[in-house]
Structures are given as structure tokens and as C-alpha cells.
C-alpha positions as CSV (number, residue, x, y, z in Angstrom):
1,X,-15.7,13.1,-24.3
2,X,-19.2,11.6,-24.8
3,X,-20.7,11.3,-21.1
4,X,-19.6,14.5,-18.9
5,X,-19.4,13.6,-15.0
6,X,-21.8,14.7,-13.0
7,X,-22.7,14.1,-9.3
8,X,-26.2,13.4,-8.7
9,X,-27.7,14.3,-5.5
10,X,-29.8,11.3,-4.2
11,X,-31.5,13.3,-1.6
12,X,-33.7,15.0,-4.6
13,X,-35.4,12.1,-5.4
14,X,-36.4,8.3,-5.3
15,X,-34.2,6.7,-8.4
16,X,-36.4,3.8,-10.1
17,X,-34.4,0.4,-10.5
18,X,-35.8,-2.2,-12.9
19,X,-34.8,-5.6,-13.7
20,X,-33.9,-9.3,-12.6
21,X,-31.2,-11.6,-10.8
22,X,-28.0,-10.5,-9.8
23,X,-27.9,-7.9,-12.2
24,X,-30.8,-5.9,-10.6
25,X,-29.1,-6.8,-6.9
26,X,-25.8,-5.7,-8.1
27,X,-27.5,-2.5,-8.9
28,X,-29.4,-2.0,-5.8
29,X,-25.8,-2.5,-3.6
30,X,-24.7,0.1,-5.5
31,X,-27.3,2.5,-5.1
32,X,-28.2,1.6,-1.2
33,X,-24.7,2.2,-0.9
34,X,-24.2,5.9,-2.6
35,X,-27.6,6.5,0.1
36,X,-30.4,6.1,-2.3
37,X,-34.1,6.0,-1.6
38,X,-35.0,3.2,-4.6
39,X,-38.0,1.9,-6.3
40,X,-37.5,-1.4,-7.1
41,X,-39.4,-3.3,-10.0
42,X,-38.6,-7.0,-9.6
43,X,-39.9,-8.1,-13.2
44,X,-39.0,-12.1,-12.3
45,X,-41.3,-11.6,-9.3
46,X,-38.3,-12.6,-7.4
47,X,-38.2,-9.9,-4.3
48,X,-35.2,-11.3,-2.1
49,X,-33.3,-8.9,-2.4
50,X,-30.4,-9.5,-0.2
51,X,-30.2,-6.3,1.6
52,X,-29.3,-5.8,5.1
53,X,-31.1,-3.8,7.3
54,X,-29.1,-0.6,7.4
55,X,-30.2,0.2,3.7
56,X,-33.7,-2.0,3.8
57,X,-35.7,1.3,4.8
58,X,-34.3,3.0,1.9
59,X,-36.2,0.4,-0.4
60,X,-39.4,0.2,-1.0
61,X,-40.5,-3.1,-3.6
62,X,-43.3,-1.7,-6.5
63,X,-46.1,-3.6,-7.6
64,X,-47.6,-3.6,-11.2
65,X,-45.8,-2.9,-14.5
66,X,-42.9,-0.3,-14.3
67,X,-44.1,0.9,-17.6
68,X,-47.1,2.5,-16.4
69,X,-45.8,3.6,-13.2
70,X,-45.8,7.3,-11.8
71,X,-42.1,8.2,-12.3
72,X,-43.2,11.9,-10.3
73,X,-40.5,12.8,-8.6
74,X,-38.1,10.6,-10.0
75,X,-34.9,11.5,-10.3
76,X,-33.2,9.0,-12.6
77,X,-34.4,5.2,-14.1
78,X,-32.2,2.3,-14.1
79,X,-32.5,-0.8,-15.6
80,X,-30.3,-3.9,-15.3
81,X,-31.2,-7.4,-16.2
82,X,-34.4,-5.9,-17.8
83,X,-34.3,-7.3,-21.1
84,X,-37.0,-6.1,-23.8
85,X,-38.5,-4.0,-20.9
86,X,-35.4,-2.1,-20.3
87,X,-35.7,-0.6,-24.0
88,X,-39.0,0.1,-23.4
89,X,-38.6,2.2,-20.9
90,X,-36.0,3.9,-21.7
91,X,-38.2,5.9,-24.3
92,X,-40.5,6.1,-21.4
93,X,-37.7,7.5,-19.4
94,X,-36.0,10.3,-21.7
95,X,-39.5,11.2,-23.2
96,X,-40.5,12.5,-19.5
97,X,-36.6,14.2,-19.7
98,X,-35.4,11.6,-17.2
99,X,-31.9,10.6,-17.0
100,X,-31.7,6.8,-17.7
101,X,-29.3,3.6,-17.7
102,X,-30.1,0.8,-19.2
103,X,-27.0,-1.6,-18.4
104,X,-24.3,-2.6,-21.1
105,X,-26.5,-0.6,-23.5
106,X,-25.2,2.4,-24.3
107,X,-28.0,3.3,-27.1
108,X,-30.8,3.3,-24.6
109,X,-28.6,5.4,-22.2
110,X,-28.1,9.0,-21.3
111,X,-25.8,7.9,-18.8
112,X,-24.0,5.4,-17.9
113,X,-22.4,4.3,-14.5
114,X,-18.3,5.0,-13.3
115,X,-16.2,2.9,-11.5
116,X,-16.3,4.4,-8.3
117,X,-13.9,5.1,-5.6
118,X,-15.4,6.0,-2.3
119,X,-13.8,7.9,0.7
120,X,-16.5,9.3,2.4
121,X,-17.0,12.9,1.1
122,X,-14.1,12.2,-1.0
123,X,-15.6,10.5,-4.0
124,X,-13.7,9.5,-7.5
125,X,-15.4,8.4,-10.7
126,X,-13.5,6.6,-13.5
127,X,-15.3,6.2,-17.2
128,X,-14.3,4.8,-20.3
129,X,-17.8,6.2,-22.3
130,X,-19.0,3.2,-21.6
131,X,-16.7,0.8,-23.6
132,X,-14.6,-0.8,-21.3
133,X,-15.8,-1.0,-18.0
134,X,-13.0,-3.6,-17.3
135,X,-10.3,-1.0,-17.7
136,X,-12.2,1.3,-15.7
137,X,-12.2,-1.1,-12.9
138,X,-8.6,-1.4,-13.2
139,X,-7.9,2.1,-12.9
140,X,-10.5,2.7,-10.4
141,X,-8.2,-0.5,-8.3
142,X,-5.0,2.0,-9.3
143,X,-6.5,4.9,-7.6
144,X,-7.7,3.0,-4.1
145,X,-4.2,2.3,-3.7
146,X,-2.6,5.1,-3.9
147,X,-5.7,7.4,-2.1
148,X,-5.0,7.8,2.0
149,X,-7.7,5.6,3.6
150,X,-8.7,8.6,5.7
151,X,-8.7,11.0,2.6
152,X,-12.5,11.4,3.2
153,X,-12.0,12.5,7.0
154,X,-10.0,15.4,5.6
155,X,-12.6,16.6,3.4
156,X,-14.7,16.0,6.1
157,X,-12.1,18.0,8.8
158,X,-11.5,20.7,6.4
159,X,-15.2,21.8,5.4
160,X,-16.1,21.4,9.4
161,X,-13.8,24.8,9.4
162,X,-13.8,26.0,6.0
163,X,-16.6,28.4,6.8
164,X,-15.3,29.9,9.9
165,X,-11.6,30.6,8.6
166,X,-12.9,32.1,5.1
167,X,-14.8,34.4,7.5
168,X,-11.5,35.4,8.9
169,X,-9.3,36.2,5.7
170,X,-10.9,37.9,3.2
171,X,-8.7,36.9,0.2
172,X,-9.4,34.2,-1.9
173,X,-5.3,33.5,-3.2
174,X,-4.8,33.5,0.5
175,X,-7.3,31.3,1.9
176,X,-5.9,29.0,-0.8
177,X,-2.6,29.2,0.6
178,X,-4.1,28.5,3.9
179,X,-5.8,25.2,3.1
180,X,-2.5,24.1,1.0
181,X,-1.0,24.5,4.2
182,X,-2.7,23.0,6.7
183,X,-3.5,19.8,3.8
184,X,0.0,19.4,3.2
185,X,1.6,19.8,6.9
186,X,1.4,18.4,10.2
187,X,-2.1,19.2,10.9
188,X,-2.9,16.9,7.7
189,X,-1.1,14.7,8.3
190,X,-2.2,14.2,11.9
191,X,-5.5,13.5,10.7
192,X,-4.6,11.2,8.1
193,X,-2.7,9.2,10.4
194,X,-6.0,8.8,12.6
195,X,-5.4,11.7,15.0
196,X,-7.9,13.8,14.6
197,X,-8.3,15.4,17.9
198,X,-4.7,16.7,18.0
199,X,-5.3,18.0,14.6
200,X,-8.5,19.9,16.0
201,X,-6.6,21.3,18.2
202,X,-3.5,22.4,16.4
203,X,-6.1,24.3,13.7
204,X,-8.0,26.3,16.5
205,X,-4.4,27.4,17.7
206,X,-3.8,29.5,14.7
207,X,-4.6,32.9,15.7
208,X,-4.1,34.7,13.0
209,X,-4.8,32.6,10.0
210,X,-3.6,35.1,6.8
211,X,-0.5,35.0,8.8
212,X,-0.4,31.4,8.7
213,X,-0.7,31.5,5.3
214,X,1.7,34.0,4.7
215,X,4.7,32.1,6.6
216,X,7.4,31.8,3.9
217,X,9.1,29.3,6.0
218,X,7.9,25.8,4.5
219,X,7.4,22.7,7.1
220,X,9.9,20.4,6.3
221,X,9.7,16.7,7.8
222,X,11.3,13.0,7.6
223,X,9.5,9.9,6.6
224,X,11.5,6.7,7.5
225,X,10.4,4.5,4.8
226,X,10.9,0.8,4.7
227,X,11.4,-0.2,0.8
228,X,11.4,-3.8,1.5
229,X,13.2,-7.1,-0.3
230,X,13.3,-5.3,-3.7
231,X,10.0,-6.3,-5.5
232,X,8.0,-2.8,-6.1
233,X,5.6,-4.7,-5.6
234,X,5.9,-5.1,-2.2
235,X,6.2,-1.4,-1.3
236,X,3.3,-0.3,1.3
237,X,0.4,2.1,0.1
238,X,2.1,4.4,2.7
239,X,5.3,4.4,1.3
240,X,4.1,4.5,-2.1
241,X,2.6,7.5,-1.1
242,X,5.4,8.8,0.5
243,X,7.8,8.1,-2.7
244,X,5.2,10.7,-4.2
245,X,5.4,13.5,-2.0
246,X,9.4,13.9,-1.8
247,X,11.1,16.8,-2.3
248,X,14.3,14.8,-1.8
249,X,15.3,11.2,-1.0
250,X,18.0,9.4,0.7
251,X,18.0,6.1,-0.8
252,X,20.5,2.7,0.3
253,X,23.2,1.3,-2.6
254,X,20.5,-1.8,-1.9
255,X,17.4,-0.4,-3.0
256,X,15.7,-2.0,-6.0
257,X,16.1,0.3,-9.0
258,X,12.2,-0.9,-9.8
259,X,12.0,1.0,-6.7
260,X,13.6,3.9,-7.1
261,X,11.2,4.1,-10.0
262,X,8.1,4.5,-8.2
263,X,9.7,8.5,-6.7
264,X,8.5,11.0,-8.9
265,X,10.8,12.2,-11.2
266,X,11.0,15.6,-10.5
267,X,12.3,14.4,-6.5
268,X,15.7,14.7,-5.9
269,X,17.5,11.2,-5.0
270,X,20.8,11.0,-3.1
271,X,22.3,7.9,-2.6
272,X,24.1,7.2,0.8
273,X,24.7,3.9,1.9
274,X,27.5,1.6,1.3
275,X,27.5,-2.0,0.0
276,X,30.8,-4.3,0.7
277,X,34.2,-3.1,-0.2
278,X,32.3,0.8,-0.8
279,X,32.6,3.4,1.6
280,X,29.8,5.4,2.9
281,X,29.5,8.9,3.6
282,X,28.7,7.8,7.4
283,X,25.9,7.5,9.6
284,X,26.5,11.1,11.1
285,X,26.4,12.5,8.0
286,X,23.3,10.8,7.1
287,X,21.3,12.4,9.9
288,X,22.8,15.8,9.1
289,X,22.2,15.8,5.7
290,X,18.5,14.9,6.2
291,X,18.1,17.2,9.3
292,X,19.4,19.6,7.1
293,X,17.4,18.8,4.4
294,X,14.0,19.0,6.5
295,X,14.9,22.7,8.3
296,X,15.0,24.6,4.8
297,X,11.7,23.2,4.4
298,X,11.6,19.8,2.4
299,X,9.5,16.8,2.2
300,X,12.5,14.0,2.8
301,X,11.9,10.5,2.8
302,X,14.8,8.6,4.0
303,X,14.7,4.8,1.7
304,X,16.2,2.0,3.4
305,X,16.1,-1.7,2.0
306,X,13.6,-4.0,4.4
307,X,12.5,-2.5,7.0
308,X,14.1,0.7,8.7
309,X,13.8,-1.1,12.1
310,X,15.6,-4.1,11.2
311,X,19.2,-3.8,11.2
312,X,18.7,-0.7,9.4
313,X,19.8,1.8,11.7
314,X,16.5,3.0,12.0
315,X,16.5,4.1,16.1
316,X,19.8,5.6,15.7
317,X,18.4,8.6,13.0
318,X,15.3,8.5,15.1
319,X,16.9,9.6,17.8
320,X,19.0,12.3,15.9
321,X,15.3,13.4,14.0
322,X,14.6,13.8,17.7
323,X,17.1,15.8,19.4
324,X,17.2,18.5,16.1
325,X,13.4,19.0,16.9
326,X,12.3,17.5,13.3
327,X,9.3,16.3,12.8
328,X,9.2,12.7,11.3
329,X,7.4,9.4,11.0
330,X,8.2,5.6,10.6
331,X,6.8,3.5,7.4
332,X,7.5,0.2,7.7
333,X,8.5,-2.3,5.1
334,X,8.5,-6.5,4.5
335,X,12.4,-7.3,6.1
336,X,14.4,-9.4,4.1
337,X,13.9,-12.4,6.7
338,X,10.1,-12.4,6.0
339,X,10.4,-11.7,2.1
340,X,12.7,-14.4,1.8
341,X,10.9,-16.8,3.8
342,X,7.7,-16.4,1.8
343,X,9.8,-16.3,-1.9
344,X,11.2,-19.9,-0.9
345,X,7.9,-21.2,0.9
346,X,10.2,-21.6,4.3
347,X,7.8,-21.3,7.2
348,X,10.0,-19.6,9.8
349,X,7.5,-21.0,12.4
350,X,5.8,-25.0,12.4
351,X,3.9,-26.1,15.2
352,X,5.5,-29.0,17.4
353,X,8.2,-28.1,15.5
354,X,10.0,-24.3,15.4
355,X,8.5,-21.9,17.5
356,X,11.1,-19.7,18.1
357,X,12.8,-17.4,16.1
358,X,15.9,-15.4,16.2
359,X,17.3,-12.1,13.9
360,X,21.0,-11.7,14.0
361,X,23.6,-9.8,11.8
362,X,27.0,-11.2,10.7
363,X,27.7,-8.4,8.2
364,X,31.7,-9.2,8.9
365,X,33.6,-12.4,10.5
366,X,34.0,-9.8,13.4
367,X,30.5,-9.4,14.0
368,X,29.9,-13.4,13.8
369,X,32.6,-14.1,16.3
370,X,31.1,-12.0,18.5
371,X,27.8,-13.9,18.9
372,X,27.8,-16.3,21.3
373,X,26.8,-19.6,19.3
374,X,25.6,-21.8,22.7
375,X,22.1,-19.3,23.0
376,X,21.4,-20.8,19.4
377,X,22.0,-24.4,19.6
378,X,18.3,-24.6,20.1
379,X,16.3,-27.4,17.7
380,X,13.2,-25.5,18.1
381,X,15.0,-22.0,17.1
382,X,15.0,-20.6,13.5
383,X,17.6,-18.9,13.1
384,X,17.9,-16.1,10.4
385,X,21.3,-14.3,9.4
386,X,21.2,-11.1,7.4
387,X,24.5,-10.2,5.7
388,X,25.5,-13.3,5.9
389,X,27.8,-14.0,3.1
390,X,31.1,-12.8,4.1
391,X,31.2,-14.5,7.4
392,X,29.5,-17.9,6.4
393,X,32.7,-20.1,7.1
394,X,32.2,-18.2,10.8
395,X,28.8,-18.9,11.2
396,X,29.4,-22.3,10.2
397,X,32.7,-22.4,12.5
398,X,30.3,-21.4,15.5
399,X,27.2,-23.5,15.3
400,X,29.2,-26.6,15.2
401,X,31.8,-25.7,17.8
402,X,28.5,-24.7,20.1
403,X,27.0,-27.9,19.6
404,X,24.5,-27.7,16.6
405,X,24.4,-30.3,14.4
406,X,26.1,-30.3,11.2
407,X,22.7,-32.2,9.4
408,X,21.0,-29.1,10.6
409,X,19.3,-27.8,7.4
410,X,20.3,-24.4,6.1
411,X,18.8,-22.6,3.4
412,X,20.8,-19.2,1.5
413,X,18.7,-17.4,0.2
414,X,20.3,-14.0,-2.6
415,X,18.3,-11.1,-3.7
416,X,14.9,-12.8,-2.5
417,X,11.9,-11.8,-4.0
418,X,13.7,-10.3,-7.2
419,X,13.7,-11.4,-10.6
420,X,17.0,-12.8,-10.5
421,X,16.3,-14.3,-6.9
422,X,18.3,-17.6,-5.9
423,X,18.2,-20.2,-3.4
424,X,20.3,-23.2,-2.6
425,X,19.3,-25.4,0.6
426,X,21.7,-28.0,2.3
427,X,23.2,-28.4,5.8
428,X,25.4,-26.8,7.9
429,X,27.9,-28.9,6.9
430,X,27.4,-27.5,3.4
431,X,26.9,-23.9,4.2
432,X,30.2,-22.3,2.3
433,X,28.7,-24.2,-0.6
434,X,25.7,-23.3,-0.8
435,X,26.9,-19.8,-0.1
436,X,29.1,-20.4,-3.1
437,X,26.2,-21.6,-5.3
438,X,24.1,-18.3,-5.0
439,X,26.6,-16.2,-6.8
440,X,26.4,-13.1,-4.8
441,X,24.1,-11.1,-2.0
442,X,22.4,-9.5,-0.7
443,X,21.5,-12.6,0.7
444,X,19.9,-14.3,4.2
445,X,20.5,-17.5,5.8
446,X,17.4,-19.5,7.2
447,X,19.4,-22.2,9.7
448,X,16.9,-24.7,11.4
449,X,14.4,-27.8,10.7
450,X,11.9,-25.2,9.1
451,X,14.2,-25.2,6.0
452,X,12.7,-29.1,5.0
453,X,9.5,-27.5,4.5
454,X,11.3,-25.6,1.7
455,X,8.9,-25.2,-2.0
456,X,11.4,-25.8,-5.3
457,X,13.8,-24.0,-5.6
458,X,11.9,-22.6,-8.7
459,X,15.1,-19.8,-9.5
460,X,17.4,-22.2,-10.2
461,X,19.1,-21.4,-13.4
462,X,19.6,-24.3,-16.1
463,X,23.7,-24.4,-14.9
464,X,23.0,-24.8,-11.5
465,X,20.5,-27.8,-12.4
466,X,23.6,-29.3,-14.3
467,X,26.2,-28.6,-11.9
468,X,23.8,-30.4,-9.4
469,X,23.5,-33.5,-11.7
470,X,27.2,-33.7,-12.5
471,X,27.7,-33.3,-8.8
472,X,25.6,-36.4,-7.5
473,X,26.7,-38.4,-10.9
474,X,30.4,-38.1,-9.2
């Protein structure tokens, strides 16, 4: 390690920037940003800076040649965009024992600039020494994402009480045991979620603090956690997040192994739903074994495919979380309808032309003879069937006995927004066809004039591109 990471406190001192262009703006952003009173020596003469006027009375625009300047007081000299004059002064600079940067020079440099992730008083700085600040970048975009947004308000929570509870216990091990506590619990999370009054609250109710600490009972708690259409990709920052924390997770037959990958390995994982054809263990004993899970202390995340809300049964282990006095919270995820609609370019909305839309279930022919057809015989209704598959030829059966017509367009849509995603668009007329031609679910249907608006099919394998040749040659 080269350049050791240091914080410098910007409230000791002007810093002196030096340079041109965009560069030397670049630069000043930066350090107007971190809170820095600057000296700025334009050496192009060009002093439009292009600083608004929260950070303008921070700067203050030098006259005369920065290499003769009084650098008194100064806490650090940058330079960006300054050419000859840049080496120059950094002599100037580390003779007088001044910490200096001369940009994408790391010769002339005592130290260099991180990629910086800012929270507010939580603050991360990513280096590569100065030889890929690229990569830095990259991680620097890693760590955003996976970083609460409010991360900086709980610093900021924390120290507004740090003083007063170390007053109150006297041991370090157990003040340590305190702040683990509240960070990782419901207070915690209460202010990472935006509630930061009723985490004020909850804090000043601990009476006696080193018996807070000492409480061997953990806090356990649920996290409903939408995994979405499959793509990792396409998990929330929340969820991610979530993933992360587990002590144990209950995952659907239907989520993405890519997925399943983003848990941490040491996390337990549990499977409990049920795909076609496979028994589950049951809906009761889904709520029990999380509820369970979650009174001997446990972080559980419950992992549903889509969204928890949307046909996912969702409400119904809400409602158990509920009654067994659990705590818990909802993360939602893309639902297969949306996914698949964005995968295949089908705009589930047009003006003039679809401005309706309507979610349904068919899982079994049951379930599809159930729904009564006439409420969606409706041209200006897009219609979109999740679990469709298995009772296609009753979903077809229905539409046209209600009225719609069979040149309606319908789109299938299988294992949308996965690698091995695949897509075949007709009519209602065709629909067990095209159900035939995606070779297996998950899958949605898209039924309505939205479907024309359909991009390439751009997952159609080589043999289906023949078969549909050899089927319009006949």
C-alpha cells in the first residue's frame, strides 16, 4: 500500500486549486462539495467557474502567479489542468511540507484523490494507488448500491446519543454490544426506512441501557422480498440488501438460481414453494416455519418470484406476521407482467389505444373457468394472465365464447427476462400454439392490441426460425 487513507479536515484551512478548463471545474465540484474554502488560480484567465451559489462564498478567485503566492495557512495544493505549472509547484508545494496533487501525475504527488462515496457523515473512499481510477470508479458505483441511502442519518442518529449512553454504561465491550443492537434492530431500521422520530423515541425508552445490551434474547424479524422475473439484475438495492443480512431464507421453486446467488453463503436457504405437478409443504406451514424462525431470533427473508403482492400470497403471511406479533417489512420486486412486457417491448398501455389494464391468474383450468370472460371483452383492456400455460385452451375457450375476437393479438411470453427467455406472438385463435411454441413456463400471456407494438422476438432460437419458415412455406 503506497498512499495510506486519510481524512483531511477542510475546516483547518483554505486548499489552493490551480489549473484550467474542465479539469480545474471538475476539481472545484469536488472540493465545494466535501465543504472546502478554495483558492482558485485560473491560469487561462478564464474565471466562469460554473458554481452555484450555495458553494460560491466558499471561493474566492486569486490574482497573480500561484507560484509566488502566500500558501500560509494552506492546507493542501491542487493542481488539475495545470500543465508545466503544476510541476512547478509541486516542488513549491512539498518544499513548504504541503500535501499536494497534481492530477494523473502521480510523481509530482503526495497524494492523490479516491473515488468517493458520500452519505453524509458516512463517507467511503476507494484507491487503486493511483493507477486505475476507472476501476476505482467501478467499485466506488459497487459500493453506492449496496450502502442504505440513509446510512449517513444513522451515523448522524447514533453520535447525537453516543455521548449520553456511554455516560451511562461504563464498559466499553458493552457499549459495543449496545450500538450492535440498536444498529442492527428495529430502532435501525426505523431510521433507515425514514422514521426517524419513532426511532428517537424508541432509544430514549431504554431505561437501563447495559441491560439492553445484555438481553440474550436476539430480535428476530421477516422481510417480504420481491425477487422479481429472474434477472439478478433486477433485484432492488433493498432486497439486495436484505439477501445480505439473512440468517435464513425461504425461497420459491421459481426463483432464479442467479438469485439465490446474491444470499450470502453462510445464510441458511429453505425451499418451500411448489411448481406444477410438486407438492408444497403448504401455505400454513410457510407462516409457521418463518414465525418460528423469527421468535428464536433470526433475520428471515421470505423470497418470492415477482413481486410478494402479486399473486404471491403476500397479504395472506402478512396477516399471519401480524397476528404472531412479528415484526416484518415488505420489499417489493418487478412482477412478471411488467418484466415481461419490457423484455418483449409490449407497451401494456398506448394512448387512444389501451388504457386499461387487467392482472388475472389461471394457474389451473379451474381457476380460468371461474373468471367471468364478458368483464374482459373490452378492446381498450390489456389483459395479462400469469400461470397461464396449463389452462390456455380455457382462456382461449372463454374470450371467444364472451365475445372477443379471435384476431385479437396475443403474445406468450416463458421465463421473461432470463437468458433462455422466449416469446411467440399470434392471435387468439393461435393461442395453444403459441403456447406450444415456448417450450415450457413460467410464462405470462399479454392478450390485447398492445401486443402489435411487440419489438423482435430477438430469443427465438434458430429451430423456431425454421419451424416458422417451413410453416408459412406449407
Amino acid at each position: 500500500m503506497r498512499f495510506l487513507p486519510v481524512f483531511l479536515d477542510l475546516k483547518a484551512g483554505p486548499v489552493v486549486l490551480i489549473g484550467a478548463g474542465e479539469l480545474l471545474r471538475a476539481k472545484l465540484r469536488v472540493l465545494a462539495a466535501a465543504g472546502a474554502h478554495i483558492r482558485v488560480h485560473a491560469i487561462d484567465g478564464n474565471h466562469d467557474l460554473g458554481l452555484g451559489s450555495e458553494h460560491a462564498a466558499r471561493v474566492d478567485v486569486a490574482a497573480g502567479d500561484p507560484l509566488t503566492a502566500d500558501l500560509s495557512g494552506v492546507i493542501a495544493v491542487v493542481c488539475a489542468g495545470a500543465g508545466e505549472v503544476g510541476i512547478v509547484m509541486s516542488v513549491r508545494a512539498k518544499a513548504l511540507g504541503l500535501p499536494v496533487n497534481v492530477m494523473d501525475d502521480l510523481e509530482h504527488s503526495s497524494f492523490i484523490f479516491p473515488a468517493i462515496v458520500d452519505r453524509g457523515d458516512v463517507v467511503v473512499a476507494v484507491g487503486t494507488g493511483g493507477t486505475s481510477p476507472v476501476v476505482a470508479r467501478r467499485l466506488r458505483e459497487k459500493i453506492e448500491a449496496l450502502l442504505p441511502a440513509r446510512i449517513g442519518e444513522l451515523a448522524e442518529f447514533i453520535g447525537s446519543f453516543r455521548k449520553t449512553i456511554n455516560g451511562r454504561i461504563a464498559e466499553f465491550p458493552l457499549r459495543r454490544r449496545f450500538w450492535e443492537r440498536v444498529i442492527d434492530g428495529p430502532i435501525g431500521a426505523a431510521v433507515l426506512a425514514g422514521r426517524k422520530g419513532e426511532a428517537d423515541a424508541a432509544l430514549k425508552a431504554i431505561s437501563d441501557p447495559s441491560a439492553f445490551a445484555r438481553a440474550d434474547e436476539p430480535e428476530g424479524s421477516v422481510a417480504l422480498v420481491g425477487a422479481g422475473p429472474g434477472d439478478p439484475d433486477l433485484l432492488t438495492i433493498k432486497a439486495l440488501r436484505a439477501l445480505q443480512d439473512a440468517d435464513i431464507v425461504f425461497h420459491d421453486e421459481l426463483v432464479s438460481p442467479e438469485i439465490l446467488d446474491r444470499i450470502r453463503r453462510d445464510t441458511t436457504r429453505v425451499p418451500v414453494g411448489r411448481r406444477i405437478g410438486k407438492p408444497g409443504i403448504g401455505q400454513d406451514a410457510i407462516n409457521q416455519r418463518m414465525i418460528e424462525a423469527a421468535r428464536s431470533g433470526q433475520r428471515v427473508v421470505r423470497l418470492k418470484g415477482g413481486d410478494p403482492f402479486v399473486f404471491g400470497r403476500g397479504g395472506e403471511e402478512v396477516e399471519a406476521l401480524r397476528a404472531a406479533g412479528i415484526a416484518y417489512s415488505i420489499i417489493p420486486g418487478i412482477t412478471a407482467g411488467l418484466g415481461g412486457a419490457a423484455d418483449f417491448e409490449v407497451p401494456l398501455t398506448y394512448r387512444h389505444e389501451a388504457t386499461r389494464i387487467t392482472f388475472l391468474t389461471a394457474h389451473k383450468a379451474r381457476d380460468a373457468e371461474a373468471v367471468d370472460w364478458s368483464t374482459l371483452t373490452d378492446t381498450r383492456m390489456t389483459v395479462v394472465v400469469y400461470m397461464g400455460l396449463t389452462a390456455a385452451p380455457a382462456i382461449h375457450a372463454g374470450l371467444l365464447a364472451a365475445g372477443r375476437s379471435p384476431e385479437t393479438p396475443v403474445g406468450v411470453f416463458a421465463r421473461v427476462t432470463r437468458p433462455d427467455a422466449q416469446g411467440a406472438v399470434g392471435t387468439l385463435r393461435d393461442l395453444p400454439e403459441l403456447v406450444r411454441r415456448t417450450q415450457g413456463g413460467p410464462a405470462i400471456l399479454i392478450i390485447g392490441e398492445v401486443v402489435r407494438h411487440a419489438g423482435s422476438l430477438r430469443r427465438d432460437t434458430p429451430q423456431h426460425i425454421i419451424s416458422d419458415l417451413l410453416d408459412a412455406a406449407e
